[in-house]
N, C-alpha and C positions, 0 to 999 in steps of 0.2 A: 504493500500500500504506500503509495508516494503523501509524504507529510504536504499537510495543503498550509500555503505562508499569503497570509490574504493583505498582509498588512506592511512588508518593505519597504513599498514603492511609495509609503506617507509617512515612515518611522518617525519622523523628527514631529511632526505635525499629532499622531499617536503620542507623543510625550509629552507634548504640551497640552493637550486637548481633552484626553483619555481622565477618568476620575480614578481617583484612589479609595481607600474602604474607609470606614467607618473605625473607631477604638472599637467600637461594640462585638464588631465581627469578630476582632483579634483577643476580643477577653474571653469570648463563648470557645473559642477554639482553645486556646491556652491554658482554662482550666480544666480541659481534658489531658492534657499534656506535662506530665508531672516533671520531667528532665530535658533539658532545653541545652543540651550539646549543638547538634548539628540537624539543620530542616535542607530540605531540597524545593526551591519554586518552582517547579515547573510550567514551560510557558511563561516565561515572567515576562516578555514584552519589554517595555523600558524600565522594569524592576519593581513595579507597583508594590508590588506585595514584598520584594524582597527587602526593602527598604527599613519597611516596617518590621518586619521578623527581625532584624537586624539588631533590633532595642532589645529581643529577648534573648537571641541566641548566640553562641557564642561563635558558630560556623553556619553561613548561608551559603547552598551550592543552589545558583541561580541559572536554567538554562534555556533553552529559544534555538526555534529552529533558524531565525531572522541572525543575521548578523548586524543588520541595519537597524535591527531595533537595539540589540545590546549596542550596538557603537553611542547610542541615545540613555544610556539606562544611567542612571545616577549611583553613582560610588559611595564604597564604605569600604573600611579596612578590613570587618571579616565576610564581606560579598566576594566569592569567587563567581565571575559568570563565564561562559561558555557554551558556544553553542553544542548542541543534541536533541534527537529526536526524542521523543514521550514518550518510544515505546521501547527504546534502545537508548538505556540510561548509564553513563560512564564512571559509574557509580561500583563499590565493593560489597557484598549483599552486608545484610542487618546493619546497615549503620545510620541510620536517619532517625529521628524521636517521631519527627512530623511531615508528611509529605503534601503539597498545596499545589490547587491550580484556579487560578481568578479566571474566570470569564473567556475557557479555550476547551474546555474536556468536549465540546462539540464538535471540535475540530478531528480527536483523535480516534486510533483505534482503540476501544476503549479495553476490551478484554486484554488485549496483549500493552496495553499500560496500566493495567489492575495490576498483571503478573509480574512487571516490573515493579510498582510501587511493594507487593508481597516479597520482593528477593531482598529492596532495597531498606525495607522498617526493619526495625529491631524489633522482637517479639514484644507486641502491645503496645507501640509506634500507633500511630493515627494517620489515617489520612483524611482531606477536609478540602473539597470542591464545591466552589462559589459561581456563579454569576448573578449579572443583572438585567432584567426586561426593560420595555420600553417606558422613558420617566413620563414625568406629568410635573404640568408647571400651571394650566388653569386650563378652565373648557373652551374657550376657539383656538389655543395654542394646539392643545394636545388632539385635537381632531383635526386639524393642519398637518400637525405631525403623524397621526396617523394613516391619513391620507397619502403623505408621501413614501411613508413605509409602507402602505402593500399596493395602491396602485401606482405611485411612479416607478418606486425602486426596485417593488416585492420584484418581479422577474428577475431582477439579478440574488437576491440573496442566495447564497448556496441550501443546498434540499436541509443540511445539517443544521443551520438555524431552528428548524421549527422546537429544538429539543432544551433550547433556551425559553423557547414559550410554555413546553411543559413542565418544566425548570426540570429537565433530565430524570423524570421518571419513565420514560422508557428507557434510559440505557441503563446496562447492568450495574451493579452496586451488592457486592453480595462480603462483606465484609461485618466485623463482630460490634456489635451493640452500636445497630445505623441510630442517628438521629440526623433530626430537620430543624432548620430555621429561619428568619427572615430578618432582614434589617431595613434600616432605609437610610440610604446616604444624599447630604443635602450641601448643596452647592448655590450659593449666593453670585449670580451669573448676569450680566449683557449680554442683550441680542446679537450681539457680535460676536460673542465668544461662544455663546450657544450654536449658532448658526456652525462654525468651525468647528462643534465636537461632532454638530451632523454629517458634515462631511466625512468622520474619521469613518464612517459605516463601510464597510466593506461591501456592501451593494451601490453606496451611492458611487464608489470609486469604480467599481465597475460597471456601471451605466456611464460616466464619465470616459472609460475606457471605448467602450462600443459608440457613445452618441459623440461624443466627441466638445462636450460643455459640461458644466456645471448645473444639475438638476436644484439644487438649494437655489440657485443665483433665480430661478423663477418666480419661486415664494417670499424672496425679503424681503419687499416691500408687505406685505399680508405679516409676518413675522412682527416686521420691527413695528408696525401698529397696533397691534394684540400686545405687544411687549411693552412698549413704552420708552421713554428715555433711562429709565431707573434700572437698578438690578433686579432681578426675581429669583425665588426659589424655585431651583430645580430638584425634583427628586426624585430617586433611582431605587425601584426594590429591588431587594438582594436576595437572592435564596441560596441556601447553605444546607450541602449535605454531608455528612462524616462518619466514619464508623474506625475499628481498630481492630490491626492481624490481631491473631488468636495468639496466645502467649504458648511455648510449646508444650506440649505434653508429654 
């Protein structure tokens, strides 16, 4: 299976644009997590998450199949990054507490990155898979925006999207004491800057790719009316799923 890299061709744009989590996410996660050596990001993109793990552990191995997006990722003295694939982890087995992927396990193959994260934990290690669906900001924004996510752009989204809509209950998960949960991360934003986090969508870039313009540049006028000259809250639900290898027997 060829690793799909939807996001290279705007990394820099992804880094500025792209949100980070919540504290909330990273307390619910951590207090499942009783030894805090070494976590692996996976898919870290411009380090989102690695960032943050960074304040608790003492080894972050951060990787991407993007080289474009690590050349983007923000530094720290115990982030190792390097690119590798999700499924084919460059990793020594049982050595990780906690293994993480923000807003990409849609992308992968997920059975044969289960079996990787299981070589990679240490018995009773966690693993702990996030993303986020479409925000809301008020009712003519978000129906605007919805608008342009399934009839302008929907044709481009890849098939593998829809499993962020079901927040990944169809894909496997068969790992020891699952639990679920949700957050909501909130972002104090201009129509301007909102407008450029729509772009970062990997469908609008790919409609951009085939039509040859910028599909947002249609609606900004309709945008920055609805919006105003002030900032607004943006806000993003988060859904979180996690469970932990089996300790050995």
């Amino acid at each position: 299976m060829i690793p799909l890299d939807r996001f290279s061709d705007h990394a820099a744009e992804y880094a500025r644009y792209r949100i980070d989590y919540p504290g909330e996410l990273y307390d619910y996660i951590l207090a499942q997590v009783p030894t805090r050596q070494r976590v692996w990001d996976c898919a870290t993109g411009n380090g989102q998450a690695a960032v943050a793990l960074a304040n608790y552990f003492d080894e972050v191995e951060a990787t991407d199949i993007s080289s474009n997006q690590l050349e983007n990722a923000v530094r720290r003295p115990n982030i190792e990054y390097q690119p590798a694939n999700a499924e084919h982890a460059p990793f020594a087995d049982e050595t990780f507490d906690l293994v993480t992927v923000g807003q990409a396990l849609h992308w992968f193959n997920v059975p044969a990155f289960h079996q990787e994260v299981r070589r990679v934990l240490k018995p009773g290690g966690v693993i702990a898979e996030w993303g986020y669906g479409l925000n809301q900001v008020n009712a003519p924004i978000d129906a605007l925006v919805r608008f342009i996510y399934t009839d302008i752009v929907g044709p481009f989204w890849d098939p593998m999207r829809r499993h962020i809509e079901t927040e990944y209950r169809d894909l496997p998960f068969d790992f020891d004491k699952p639990r679920r949960a949700r957050f909501i991360a909130r972002r104090e934003w201009l129509v301007e800057w909102y407008m450029n986090y729509l772009r970062t969508w990997s469908a609008v870039q790919a409609f951009r790719k085939k039509n040859g313009y910028d599909p947002i540049d249609q609606f900004a006028d309709d945008l920055r009316r609805h919006w105003g000259p002030h900032p607004r809250e943006v806000r993003f639900p988060i859904f979180l799923r996690m469970g932990r290898k089996e300790f050995n027997v």
